[in-house]
N, C-alpha and C positions, 0 to 999 in steps of 0.2 A: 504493500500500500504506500510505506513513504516513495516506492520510487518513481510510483507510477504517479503520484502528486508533483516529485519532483519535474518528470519528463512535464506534466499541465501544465506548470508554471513557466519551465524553459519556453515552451509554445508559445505562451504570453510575451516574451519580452523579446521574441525572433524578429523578424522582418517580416513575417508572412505578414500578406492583407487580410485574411480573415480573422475574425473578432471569435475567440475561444471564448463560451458559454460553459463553465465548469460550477459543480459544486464544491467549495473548499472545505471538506470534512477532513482536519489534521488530526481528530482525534488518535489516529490509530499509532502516531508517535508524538502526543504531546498531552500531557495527565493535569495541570493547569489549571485554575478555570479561565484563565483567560485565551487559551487557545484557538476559540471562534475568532477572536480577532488578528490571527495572524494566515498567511497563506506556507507554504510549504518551502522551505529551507532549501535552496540551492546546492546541490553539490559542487563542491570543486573545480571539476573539469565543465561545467554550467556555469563557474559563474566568470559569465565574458562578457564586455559589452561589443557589439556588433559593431556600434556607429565609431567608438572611439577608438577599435580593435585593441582594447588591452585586457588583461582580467583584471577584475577585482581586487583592491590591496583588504577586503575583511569580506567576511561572509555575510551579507547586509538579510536583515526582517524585514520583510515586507508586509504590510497591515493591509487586512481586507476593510478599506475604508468605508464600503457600502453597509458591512457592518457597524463599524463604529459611527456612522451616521445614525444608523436607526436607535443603537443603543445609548450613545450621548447624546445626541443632537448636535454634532461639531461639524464647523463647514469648512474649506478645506484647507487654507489657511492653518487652520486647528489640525487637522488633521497631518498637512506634512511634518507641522513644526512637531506632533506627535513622534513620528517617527525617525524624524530625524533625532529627535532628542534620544530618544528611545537605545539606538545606534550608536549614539557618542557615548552616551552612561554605558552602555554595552561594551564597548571597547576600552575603555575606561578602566572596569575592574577587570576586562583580560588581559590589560598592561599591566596592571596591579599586583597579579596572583598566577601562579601559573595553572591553575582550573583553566578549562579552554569549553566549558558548559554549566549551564544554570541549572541546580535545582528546579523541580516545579514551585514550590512556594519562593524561591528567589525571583523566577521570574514573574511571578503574579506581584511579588512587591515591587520591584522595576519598572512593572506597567504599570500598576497603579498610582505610584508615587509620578511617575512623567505625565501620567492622565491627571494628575491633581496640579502639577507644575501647569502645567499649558493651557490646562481652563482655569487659572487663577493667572493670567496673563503672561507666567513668563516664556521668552522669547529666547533663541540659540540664533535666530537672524535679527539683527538690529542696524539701523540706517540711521547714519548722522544726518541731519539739514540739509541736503542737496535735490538737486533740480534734475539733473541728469547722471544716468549710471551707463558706464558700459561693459557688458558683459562680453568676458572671452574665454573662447574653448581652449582647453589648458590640450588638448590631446591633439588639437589641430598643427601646432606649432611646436618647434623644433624646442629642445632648451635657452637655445645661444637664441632665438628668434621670439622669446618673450622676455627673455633679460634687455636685448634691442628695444621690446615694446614698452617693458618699465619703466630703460631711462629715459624715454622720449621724453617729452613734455605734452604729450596730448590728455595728459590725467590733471593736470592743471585747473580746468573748472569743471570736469567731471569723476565720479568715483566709478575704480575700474575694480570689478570681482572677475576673480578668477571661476570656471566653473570645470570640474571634472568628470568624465562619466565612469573612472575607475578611483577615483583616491575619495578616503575616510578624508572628514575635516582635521584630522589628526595627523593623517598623513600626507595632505598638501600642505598643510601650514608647514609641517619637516621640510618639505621641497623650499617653502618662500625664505626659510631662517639657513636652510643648506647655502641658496646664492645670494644669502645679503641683502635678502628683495624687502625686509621690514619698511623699511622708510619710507616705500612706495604707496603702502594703506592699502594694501591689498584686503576685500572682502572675498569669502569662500561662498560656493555654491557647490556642495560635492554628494557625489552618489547617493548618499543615504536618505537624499531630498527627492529621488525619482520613484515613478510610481507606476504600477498600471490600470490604476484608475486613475480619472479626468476631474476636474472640479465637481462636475453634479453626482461624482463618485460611481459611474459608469464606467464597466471593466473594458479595454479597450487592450488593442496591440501593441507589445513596446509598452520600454519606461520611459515616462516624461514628467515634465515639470513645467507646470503653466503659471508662468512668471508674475501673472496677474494674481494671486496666491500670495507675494511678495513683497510687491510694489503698489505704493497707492497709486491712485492714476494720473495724478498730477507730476509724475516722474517720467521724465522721458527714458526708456530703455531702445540701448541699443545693444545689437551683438555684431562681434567680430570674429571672423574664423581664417585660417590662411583661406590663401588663394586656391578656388576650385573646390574645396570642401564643405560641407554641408553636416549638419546635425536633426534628426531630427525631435530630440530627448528635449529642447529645450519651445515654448508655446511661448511666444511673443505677446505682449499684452494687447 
């Protein structure tokens, strides 16, 4: 049973055009009670992102957000910063301790405490006062060709996030303090913020992240990718 959830989920986040209609029953390896609200755990050699062609630096959860809509009433906003949070405290205590898995009652307290953080407003993405942001694909470009883009001066009146479709927040911030990139103000936008559900919490094909979730609207967002390349993980507001 887990594998054959595993192989569902893989389907979800492919390239294919068809929209996978699955029931996510994880019971059958997760004893929990908050188990409904997760989809089924990626293997290893699965976890790849297509668009960015690298794998995965952690084994990211993915929440069945159509669930957690009915069950809290969280829109979606609530719902990524859920998960995302969820991912970082996750990795957090597997840098901590060498355990590499959760108790059941550990992770019911994981969830519940991130589900009590994130409907009492707190926030893992936060935005200084700015008019415009622009967003860039960290996997599009070479190393030497975004330390290029750092030292420009084009970030001057706008703030530039980095976004990645394989690094933990944890381990592209490693990347930005690795090349000395601090002083730049770099903001992250990374994996654990993608989804394959939609705002209205409709399962769809692929992980993305619809940036409107994000940004209020009165912020101009832009993206930037090299030359010729395309994403399509990220929804433009």
């Amino acid at each position: 049973m887990k594998y054959l959830n595993c192989l569902v989920l893989l389907a979800l986040i492919s390239c294919g055009s068809e929209i996978v209609k699955k029931n996510y029953d994880t019971s059958g390896y997760r004893t929990s009670g908050v188990e409904q609200f997760f989809l089924a755990e990626l293997p290893s050699w699965a976890n790849f992102s297509a668009a960015g062609g690298c794998f995965k630096t952690s084994s990211f959860h993915y929440l069945d957000f159509s669930k957690l809509k009915d069950a809290y009433q969280l829109n979606y906003p609530q719902m990524i910063e859920l998960q995302a949070q969820y991912n970082e405290r996750l990795e957090n205590y597997f840098r901590s301790t060498a355990v590499r898995f959760l108790k059941p009652v550990e992770e019911a307290s994981f969830f519940s405490n991130t589900l009590e953080q994130v409907r009492g407003g707190v926030k893992s993405f936060k935005l200084p006062q700015v008019n415009e942001v622009e967003v860039i694909w960290f996997e599009s470009f070479t190393s030497d060709e975004l330390k290029a883009l750092a030292k420009s001066e084009r970030f001057n009146e706008k703030l530039p996030i980095l976004f990645s479709s394989c690094h933990s927040k944890q381990s592209l911030n490693q990347w930005i303090m690795q090349e000395q990139l601090e002083e730049v103000g770099f903001q992250t936008i990374t994996a654990e913020w993608l989804s394959p559900f939609d705002s209205l919490a409709k399962l769809k094909a692929g992980l993305r992240l619809e940036l409107s979730g994000l940004f209020p609207k009165n912020i101009k967002v832009t993206l930037t990718t090299a030359k010729n390349k395309q994403t399509t993980e990220l929804i433009l507001p």
